[in-house]
C-alpha positions as CSV (number, residue, x, y, z in Angstrom):
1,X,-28.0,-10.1,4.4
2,X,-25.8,-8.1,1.9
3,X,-22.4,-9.4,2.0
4,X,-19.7,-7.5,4.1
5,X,-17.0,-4.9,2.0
6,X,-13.7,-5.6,3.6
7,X,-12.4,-2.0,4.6
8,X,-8.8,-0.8,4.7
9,X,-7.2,2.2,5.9
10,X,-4.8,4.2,3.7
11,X,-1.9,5.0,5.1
12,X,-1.0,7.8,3.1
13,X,-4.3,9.9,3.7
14,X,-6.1,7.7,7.0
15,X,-9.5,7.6,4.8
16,X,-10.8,4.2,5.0
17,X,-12.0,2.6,1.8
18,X,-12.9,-1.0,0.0
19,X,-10.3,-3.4,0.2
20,X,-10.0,-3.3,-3.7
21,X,-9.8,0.3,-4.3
22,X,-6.8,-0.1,-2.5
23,X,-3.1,-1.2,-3.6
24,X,-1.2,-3.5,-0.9
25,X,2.2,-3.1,-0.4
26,X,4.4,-6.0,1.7
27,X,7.2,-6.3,3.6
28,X,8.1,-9.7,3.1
29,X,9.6,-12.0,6.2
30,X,12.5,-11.6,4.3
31,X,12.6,-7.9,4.1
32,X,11.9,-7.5,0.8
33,X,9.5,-4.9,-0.6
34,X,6.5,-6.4,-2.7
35,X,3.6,-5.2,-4.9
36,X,1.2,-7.3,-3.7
37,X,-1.9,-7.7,-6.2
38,X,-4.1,-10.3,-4.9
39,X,-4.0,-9.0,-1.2
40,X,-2.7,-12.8,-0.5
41,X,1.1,-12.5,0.3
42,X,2.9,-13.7,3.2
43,X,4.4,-10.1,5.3
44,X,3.9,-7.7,7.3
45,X,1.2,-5.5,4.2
46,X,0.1,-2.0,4.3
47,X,-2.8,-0.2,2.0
48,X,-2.3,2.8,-0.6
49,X,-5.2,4.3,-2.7
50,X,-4.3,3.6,-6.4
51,X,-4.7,7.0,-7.2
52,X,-0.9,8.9,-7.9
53,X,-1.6,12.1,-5.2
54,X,-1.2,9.8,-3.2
55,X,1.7,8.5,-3.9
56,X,3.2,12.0,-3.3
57,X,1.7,12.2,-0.3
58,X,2.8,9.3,1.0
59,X,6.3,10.0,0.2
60,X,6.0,13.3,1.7
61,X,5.0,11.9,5.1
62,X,6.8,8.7,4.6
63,X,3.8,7.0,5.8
64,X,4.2,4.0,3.9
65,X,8.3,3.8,5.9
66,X,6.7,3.8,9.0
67,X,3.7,1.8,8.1
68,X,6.6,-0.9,6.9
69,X,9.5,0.2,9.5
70,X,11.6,0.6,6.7
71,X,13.2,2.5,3.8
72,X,11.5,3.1,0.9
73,X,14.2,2.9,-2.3
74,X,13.2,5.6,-5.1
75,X,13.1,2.7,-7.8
76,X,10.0,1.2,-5.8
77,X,8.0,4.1,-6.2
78,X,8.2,3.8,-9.8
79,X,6.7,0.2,-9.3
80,X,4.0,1.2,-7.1
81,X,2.8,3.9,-9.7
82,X,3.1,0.9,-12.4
83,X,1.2,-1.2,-10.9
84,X,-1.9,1.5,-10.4
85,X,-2.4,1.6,-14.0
């Protein structure tokens, strides 16, 4: 039996895709906003395509603010596109 691809929905867009064509952003318990690389850390997470429309688009409908319940600072965006390189 072939071994299961964990699926994740993008917030941004709603299209589902493989867990690790995905990037995984965290709110952390303490409020803090996280890249999160290995898909491990402790939060409340939510999934973005690592592709840079997106990121657009996901600013434009502030899907990842209401994904997280909250605000978004400019400066994280410029992390998020980092780490999708």
């Amino acid at each position: 039996m072939p071994k299961k691809i964990p699926m994740r929905r993008c917030v941004a867009t709603g299209e589902q895709f493989p867990k690790k064509e995905l990037l995984r952003i965290v709110r952390t318990p303490e409020g803090e906003l996280k890249v999160d690389p290995t898909g491990k850390m402790n939060g409340h997470g939510a999934y973005i395509r690592k592709d840079e429309s997106v990121i657009e688009v996901a600013k434009k409908n502030n899907a990842l603010k209401k994904a997280l319940a909250t605000d978004i600072p400019e400066e994280f965006w410029e992390e998020v596109r980092n780490a999708m390189k």
